[in-house]
N, C-alpha and C positions, 0 to 999 in steps of 0.2 A: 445245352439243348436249344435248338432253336422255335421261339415259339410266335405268335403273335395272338392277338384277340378278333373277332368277328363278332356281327350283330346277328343277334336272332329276336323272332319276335316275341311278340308279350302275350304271356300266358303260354306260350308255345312248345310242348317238350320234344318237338324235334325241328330241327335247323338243317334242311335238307342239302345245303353244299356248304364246303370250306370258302367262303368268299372275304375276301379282304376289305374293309373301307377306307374312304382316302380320308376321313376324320369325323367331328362331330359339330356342327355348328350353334350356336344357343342365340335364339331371337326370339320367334313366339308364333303365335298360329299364323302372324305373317313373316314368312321367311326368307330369308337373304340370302345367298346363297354365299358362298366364302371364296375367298381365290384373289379380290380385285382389293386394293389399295385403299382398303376404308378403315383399316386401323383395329381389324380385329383378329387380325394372322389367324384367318382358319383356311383351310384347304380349297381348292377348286371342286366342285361336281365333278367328277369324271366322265366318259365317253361308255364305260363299259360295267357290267354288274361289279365286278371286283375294286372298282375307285368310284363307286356310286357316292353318292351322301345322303345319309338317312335323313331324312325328318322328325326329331328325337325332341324339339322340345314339348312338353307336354304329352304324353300317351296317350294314346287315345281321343285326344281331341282336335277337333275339325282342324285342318287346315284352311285358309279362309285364303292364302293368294302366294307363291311365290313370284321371287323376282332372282335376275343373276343377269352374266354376260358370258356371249361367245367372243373370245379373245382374237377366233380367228388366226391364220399363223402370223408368227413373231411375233405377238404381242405378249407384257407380261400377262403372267395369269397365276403369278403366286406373291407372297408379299418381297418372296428375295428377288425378283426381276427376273424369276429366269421365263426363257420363249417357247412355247411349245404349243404345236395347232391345235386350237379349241375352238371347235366347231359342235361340237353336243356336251349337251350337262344331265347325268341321271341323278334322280332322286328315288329314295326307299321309301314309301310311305304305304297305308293299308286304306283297301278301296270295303269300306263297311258295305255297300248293297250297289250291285249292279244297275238294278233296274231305276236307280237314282242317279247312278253317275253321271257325271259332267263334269269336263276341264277345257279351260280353253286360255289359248294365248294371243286371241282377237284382239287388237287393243282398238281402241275410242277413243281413248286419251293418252294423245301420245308426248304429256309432258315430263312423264315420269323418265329416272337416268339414272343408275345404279353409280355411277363415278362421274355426274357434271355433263361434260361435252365426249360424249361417245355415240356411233350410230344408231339406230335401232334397228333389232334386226330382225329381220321378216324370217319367221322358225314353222315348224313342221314337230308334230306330237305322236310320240310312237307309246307304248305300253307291253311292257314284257313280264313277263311271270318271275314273281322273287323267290326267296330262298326255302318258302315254305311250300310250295305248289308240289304237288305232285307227280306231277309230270315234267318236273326238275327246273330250274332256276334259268332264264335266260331266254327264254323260247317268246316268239313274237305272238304277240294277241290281238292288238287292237292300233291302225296309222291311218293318220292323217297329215296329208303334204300343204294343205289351205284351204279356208272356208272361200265364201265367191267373192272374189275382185277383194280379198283382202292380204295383210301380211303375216297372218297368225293362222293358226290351226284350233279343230274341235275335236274333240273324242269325247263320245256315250259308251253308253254299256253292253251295244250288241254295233253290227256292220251294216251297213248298209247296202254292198253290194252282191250279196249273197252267197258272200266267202266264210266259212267255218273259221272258228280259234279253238285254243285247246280253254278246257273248261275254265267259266267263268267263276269260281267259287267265293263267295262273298267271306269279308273277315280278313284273308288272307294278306300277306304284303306283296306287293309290286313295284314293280321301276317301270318311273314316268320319267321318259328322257323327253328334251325340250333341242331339235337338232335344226340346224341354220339350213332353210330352204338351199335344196341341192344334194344334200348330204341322205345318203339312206342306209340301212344298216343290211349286213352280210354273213353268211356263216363262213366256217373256215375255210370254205372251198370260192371262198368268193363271190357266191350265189346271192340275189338280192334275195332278202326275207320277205317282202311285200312288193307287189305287180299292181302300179297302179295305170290309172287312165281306160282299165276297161271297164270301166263304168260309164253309164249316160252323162254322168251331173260333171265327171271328172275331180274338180277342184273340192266337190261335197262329196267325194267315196270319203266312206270308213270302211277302211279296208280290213281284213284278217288277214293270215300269213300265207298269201296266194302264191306268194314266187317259187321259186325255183327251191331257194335255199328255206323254204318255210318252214321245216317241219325240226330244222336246226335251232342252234342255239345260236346268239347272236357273238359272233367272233372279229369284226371290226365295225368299218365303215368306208366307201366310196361318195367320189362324187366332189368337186366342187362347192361348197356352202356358203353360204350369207354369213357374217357376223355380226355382234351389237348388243348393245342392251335389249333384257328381254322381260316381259313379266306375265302371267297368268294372274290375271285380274279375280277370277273365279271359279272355285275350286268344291262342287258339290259331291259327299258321302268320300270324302279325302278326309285321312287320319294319320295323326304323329304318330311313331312307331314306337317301342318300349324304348328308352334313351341306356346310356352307359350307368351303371358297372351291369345293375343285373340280366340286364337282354345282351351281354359278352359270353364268347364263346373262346372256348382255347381250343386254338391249332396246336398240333404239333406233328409230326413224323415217324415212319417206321424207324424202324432200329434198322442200324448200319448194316448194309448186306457187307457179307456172307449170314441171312438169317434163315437160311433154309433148314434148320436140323433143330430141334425143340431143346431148350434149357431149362424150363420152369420160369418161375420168378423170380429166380434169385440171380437171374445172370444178368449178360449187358444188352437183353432183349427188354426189358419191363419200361417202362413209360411211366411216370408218376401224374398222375390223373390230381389236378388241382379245383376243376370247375366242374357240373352236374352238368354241362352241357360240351362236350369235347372232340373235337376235330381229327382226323388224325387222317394226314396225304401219303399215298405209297403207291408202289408200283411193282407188278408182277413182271420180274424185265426177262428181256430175250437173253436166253443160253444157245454158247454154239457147239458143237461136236466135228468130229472131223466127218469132210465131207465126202465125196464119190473121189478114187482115187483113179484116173486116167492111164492109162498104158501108152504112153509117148510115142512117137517116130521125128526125128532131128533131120532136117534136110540142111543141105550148104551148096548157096548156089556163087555163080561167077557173076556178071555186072550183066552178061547175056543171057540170063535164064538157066543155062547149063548147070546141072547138078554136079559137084565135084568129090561132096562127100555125105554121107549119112548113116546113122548110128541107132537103134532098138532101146539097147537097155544100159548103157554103159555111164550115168552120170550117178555120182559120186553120193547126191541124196538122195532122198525118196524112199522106193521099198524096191528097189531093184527094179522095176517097170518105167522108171522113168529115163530118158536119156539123154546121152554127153558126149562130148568130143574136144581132147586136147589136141594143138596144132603147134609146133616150133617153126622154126626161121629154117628151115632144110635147103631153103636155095640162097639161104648169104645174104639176102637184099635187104637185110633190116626188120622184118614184119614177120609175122607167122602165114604160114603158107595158106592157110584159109583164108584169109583177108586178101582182097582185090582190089588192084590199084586204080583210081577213078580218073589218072591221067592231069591232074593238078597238084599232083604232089600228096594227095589224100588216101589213105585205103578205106575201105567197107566192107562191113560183114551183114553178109544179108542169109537170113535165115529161112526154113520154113517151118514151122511146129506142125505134126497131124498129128492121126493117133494109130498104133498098131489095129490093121496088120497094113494100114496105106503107106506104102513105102520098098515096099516089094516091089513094087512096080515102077520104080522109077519117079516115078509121078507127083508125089508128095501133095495130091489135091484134094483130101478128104474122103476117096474113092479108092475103095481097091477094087479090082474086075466090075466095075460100073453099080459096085453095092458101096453104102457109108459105112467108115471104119465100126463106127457105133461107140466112140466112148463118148462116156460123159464126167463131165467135173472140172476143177480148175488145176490150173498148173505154173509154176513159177519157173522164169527161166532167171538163172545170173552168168553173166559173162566177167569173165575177172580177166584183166589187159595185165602183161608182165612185160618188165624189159630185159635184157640178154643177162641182168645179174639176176632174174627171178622175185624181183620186186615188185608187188603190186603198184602198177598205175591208176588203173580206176576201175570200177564196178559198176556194170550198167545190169537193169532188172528188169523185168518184164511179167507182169501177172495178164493173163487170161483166161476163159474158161469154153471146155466144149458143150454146148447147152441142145446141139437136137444132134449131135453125133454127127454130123458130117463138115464139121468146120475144119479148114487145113489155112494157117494164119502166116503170113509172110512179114518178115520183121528186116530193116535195115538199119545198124548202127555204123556209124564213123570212130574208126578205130582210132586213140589217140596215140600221136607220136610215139614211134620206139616200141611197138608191142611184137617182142619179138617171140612172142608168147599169147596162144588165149587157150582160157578152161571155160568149156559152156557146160552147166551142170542144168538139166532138168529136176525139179521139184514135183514130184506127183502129187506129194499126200499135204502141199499148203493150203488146201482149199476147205474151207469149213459152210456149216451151215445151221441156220437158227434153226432154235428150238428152243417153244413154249411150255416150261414144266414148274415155273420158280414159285417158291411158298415163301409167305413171309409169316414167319412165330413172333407173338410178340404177346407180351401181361401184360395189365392195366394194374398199379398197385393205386396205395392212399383210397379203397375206396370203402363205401361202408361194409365193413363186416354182414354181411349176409343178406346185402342187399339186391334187390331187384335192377336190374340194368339189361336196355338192350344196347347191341351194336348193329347197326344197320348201315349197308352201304349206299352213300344215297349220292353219289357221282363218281366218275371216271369216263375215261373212253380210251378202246382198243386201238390198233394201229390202221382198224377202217373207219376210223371216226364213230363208231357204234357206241351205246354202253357198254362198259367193258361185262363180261360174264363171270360173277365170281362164285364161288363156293365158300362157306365159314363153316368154320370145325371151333367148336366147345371141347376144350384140352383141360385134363385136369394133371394133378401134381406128377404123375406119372408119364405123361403125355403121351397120356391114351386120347383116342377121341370119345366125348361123351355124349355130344349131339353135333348137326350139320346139319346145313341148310344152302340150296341154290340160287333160289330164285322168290323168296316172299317181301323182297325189297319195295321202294318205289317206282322200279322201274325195270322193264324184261331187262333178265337177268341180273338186278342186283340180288344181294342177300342180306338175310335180319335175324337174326338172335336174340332172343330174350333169355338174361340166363338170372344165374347168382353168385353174386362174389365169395369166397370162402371168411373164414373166420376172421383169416389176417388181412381185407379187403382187398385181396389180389383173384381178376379176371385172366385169365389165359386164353388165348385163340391162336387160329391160321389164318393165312387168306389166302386164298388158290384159286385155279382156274374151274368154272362149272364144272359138275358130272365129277367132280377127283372128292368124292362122297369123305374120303379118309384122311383128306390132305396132305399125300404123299408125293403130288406134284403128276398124278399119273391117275387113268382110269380105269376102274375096275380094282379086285383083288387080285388076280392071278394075272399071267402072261397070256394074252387072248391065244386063240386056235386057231390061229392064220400065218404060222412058219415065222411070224417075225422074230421069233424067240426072246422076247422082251414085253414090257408093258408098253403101253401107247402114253404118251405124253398129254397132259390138258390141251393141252394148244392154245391155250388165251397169254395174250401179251396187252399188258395198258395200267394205265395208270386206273388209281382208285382212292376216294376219300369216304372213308368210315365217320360216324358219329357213336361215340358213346354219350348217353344219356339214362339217368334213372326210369324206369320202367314207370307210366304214368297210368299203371292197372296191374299194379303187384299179382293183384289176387288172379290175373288172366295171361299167364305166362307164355309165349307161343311155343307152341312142341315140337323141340328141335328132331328131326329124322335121325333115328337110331339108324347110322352106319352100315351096323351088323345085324339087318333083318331077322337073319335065321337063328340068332342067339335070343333076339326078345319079340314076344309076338303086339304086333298094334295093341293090341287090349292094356298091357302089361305094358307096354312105354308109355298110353294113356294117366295111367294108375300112377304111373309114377310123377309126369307132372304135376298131376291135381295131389300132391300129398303123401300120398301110399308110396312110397321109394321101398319098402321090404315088400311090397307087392302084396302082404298079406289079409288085405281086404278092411285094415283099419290104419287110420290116421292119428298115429299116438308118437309119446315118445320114443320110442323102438326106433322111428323114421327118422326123428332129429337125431338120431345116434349113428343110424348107417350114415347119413349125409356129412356129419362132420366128421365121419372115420372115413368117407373117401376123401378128405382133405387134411390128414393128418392128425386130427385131433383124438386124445382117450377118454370115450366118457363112460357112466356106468349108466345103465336102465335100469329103473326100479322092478 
């Protein structure tokens, strides 16, 4: 099983994304940053939240100055020499009170040199939301490109130019990247996260995340950059972060699809839970089914346009709607008589694909009597070339598809030597199309016997770059649903669960797409009343990362939505969180008896 570790912070029992770091460095409230040739093989800062480097010696206490280098490209920037452009360096560290803040990488003295003879380099100070923010890990708060006529940058605790950020919450951890004037950071669409220069002062904006791509999470970087050595001489309400082993987090993975159909825990769906604080990446993925099956019409023209043959339904796949035409050598010359000779010794087959009924008419142009044939869907053509002993020569293919019903598509191939033989076969029914329905089952085992634990999804993103929308289902040994949940996550549309482990500390869930209350991949109970004669699909496709974590308020369970309304009334799924599970208006042992008998266990009540 593949797993790795992540930081979370200190005191914190939830770690709101699966983020990787590129290592640990150990120096002291003044810190070095790792990467450059000084003899103590730790990592480079990275460019982006997942290869950040935390600030871990000491918890808690001040940060008093870093220093590092942008390597710049080709330069080394690890201790084995390899090259890779380094143009920003982030660091994790926790900003204790806003309205104190101060960092700056202004420098006055510029005798300082992280490795001797290297440039210095004139940087720009951005500030992004870390792993505990609410409003999810990565998103831009606070940039600064240069103080006045200097080569360093300043950032405080609010903006200056009258640009919003997402909430400032003191306490929390953050990435301070330190990025080589030029360089500015972007979301995945490319968009810059900060619009600077519309400010009076210019070079003194403290900007918020005004650009385009703001409201994103930060996904690379643009732009030309300065490189060099660098330092932040002064670092005010800046804090080390909780260091390794106990502010680590275990990643790990769904369980191998095909995990759409429930097992329990005893199958090759279950996860062995080793850490109180746990990661776990998956993805609801696109399903396809077959798609709209077209009604073909096959034209065959001469080199001059002239139609010479055409065929309805006559090819060999499909479902009989699609269609074909075999041709032999009938006049001696070598070739099969549909192929036309180009006068250099070459033939050609030039086709037209439309779709019934355009082909009546001669015409083969997507129109029959000045109306569109109206199919839709995709279609596969294959040509198979023979020569006069009936040996395949070659196979030529051709996929397309008719998308508003009036396409009629003209195709020419060169026929190879000696085909004194062609089969054209229409394919109707190749054409497929996604769909969003996929559940992923999976247990949580190794955990405490009848402990408190939530799961909460606290990232992904759909195939719009959105949050993704999930649904979680509380599955018990039967795999029935026994509560679910949409949306009380960190962020529209994630979900969160607070549940309890059974006796043998094994957790069971789904994860689905929003609104599929039952996690059956589909919404609703029944086939809705609109002819489709089927259920509707979720329609959420995207990735997602779960956090399991011990409940940090046993006593305050969140109350998962009973599924099945009309079997238990509000009052009575109430009753049942707080204690009362036989409903019967007391909290005795009778209740520890139904609960460990929906998990198998026999016990006797006095």
């Amino acid at each position: 099983m593949s797993q790795f570790k992540m930081w979370r912070p200190a005191g914190a029992m939830a770690c709101a994304v699966a983020l990787s770091v590129a290592g640990f460095a150990v120096a002291g409230p003044d810190w070095v940053e790792g990467g450059e040739d000084d003899g103590n093989f730790l990592p480079d800062a990275g460019s982006l939240p997942e290869g950040s480097q935390p600030i871990d010696e000491g918890a808690n206490q001040p940060v008093q100055s870093i220093r590092g280098r942008l390597a710049g490209g080709g330069q080394p920037i690890t201790e084995g020499g390899s090259s890779v452009g380094d143009f920003e360096d982030m660091y994790l560290v926790v900003i204790d009170n806003f309205d104190d803040f101060f960092i700056t990488s202004d420098l006055t003295d510029t005798t300082f040199a992280v490795e001797g003879e290297f440039p210095f380099a004139c940087t720009s100070l951005y500030l992004f939301t870390g792993p505990d923010h609410p409003a999810g890990p990565g998103l831009a708060m606070l940039g600064n490109i240069d103080t006045f006529f200097s080569c360093g940058a300043t950032l405080t605790g609010s903006t200056n130019d009258g640009s919003s950020t997402p909430e400032l919450i003191n306490g929390l951890a953050y990435y301070i990247c330190v990025a080589g004037d030029g360089r500015f950071p972007v979301d995945a669409q490319g968009q810059p996260l900060f619009e600077f220069f519309s400010f009076e002062g210019k070079f003194m904006e403290i900007s918020g995340p005004d650009g385009p791509g703001g409201m994103n999470p930060i996904a690379g970087w643009e732009g030309v950059g300065s490189f060099g050595d660098y330092t932040i001489p002064q670092a005010i309400a800046v804090s080390a972060v909780d260091p390794a082993p106990n502010g680590i987090c275990d990643v790990q993975f769904e369980p191998a699809e095909p995990n759409d159909l429930c097992v329990g825990p005893f199958g090759d769906q279950t996860l062995t839970i080793t850490d109180d604080c746990t990661f776990v990446n998956g993805k609801l993925e696109k399903r396809y089914i077959p798609g709209a099956q077209p009604d073909t019409w096959l034209c065959v023209y001469d080199k001059f346009g002239n139609l010479i043959a055409s065929d309805d339904n006559d090819s060999m796949t499909g479902n009989g709607k699609g269609s074909g035409l075999w041709s032999s050598d009938g006049d001696g010359n070598g070739y099969a008589d549909i192929l036309t000779a180009n006068g250099d010794g070459t033939f050609s087959l030039r086709l037209g694909v439309t779709g019934f009924p355009d082909g009546f008419d001669g015409n083969c142009n997507g129109f029959f009597q000045n109306a569109p044939h109206g199919q839709i869907g995709e279609f596969c053509v294959a040509i198979d070339y023979l020569d006069a002993m009936g040996a395949t020569i070659r196979i030529d293919t051709y996929t397309d598809e008719f998308v508003s019903g009036a396409e009629a598509f003209r195709l020419n191939f060169t026929a190879p030597a000696g085909s004194a033989e062609v089969h054209i076969n229409i394919d109707n029914t190749c054409g497929v199309e996604p769909i969003c329905m996929d559940v992923d089952y999976m247990c949580f085992t190794n955990l405490e016997p009848l402990g408190a634990y939530c799961i909460t999804v606290v990232g992904g993103l759909d195939y719009d770059c959105n949050p993704t929308d999930t649904q979680l289902c509380w599955i018990d040994k039967n795999c029935d649903v026994i509560g679910t949940d949409n949306d009380s996550g960190p962020a529209p549309g994630y979900s969160e669960l607070c549940v309890i482990a059974d006796v043998n500390g094994n957790i069971c869930i789904a994860v689905s797409g929003g609104g599929d209350d039952n996690c059956d991949g589909y919404i609703g109970d029944a086939a809705p009343e609109n002819g489709s004669g089927g259920l509707l699909p979720h329609g959420v496709c995207g990735t997602y990362t779960l956090q399991l974590y011990k409940n940090p308020d046993a006593n305050q369970p969140s109350e998962p939505v009973n599924p099945h309304p009309d079997d238990t009334t509000c009052e009575e799924a109430a009753m049942a969180t707080q204690g009362d599970v036989n409903m019967d208006g007391i909290v005795d042992a009778a209740d520890l008896a139904k609960l460990l008998s929906n998990w198998g266990v026999v016990t006797i009540t006095p």
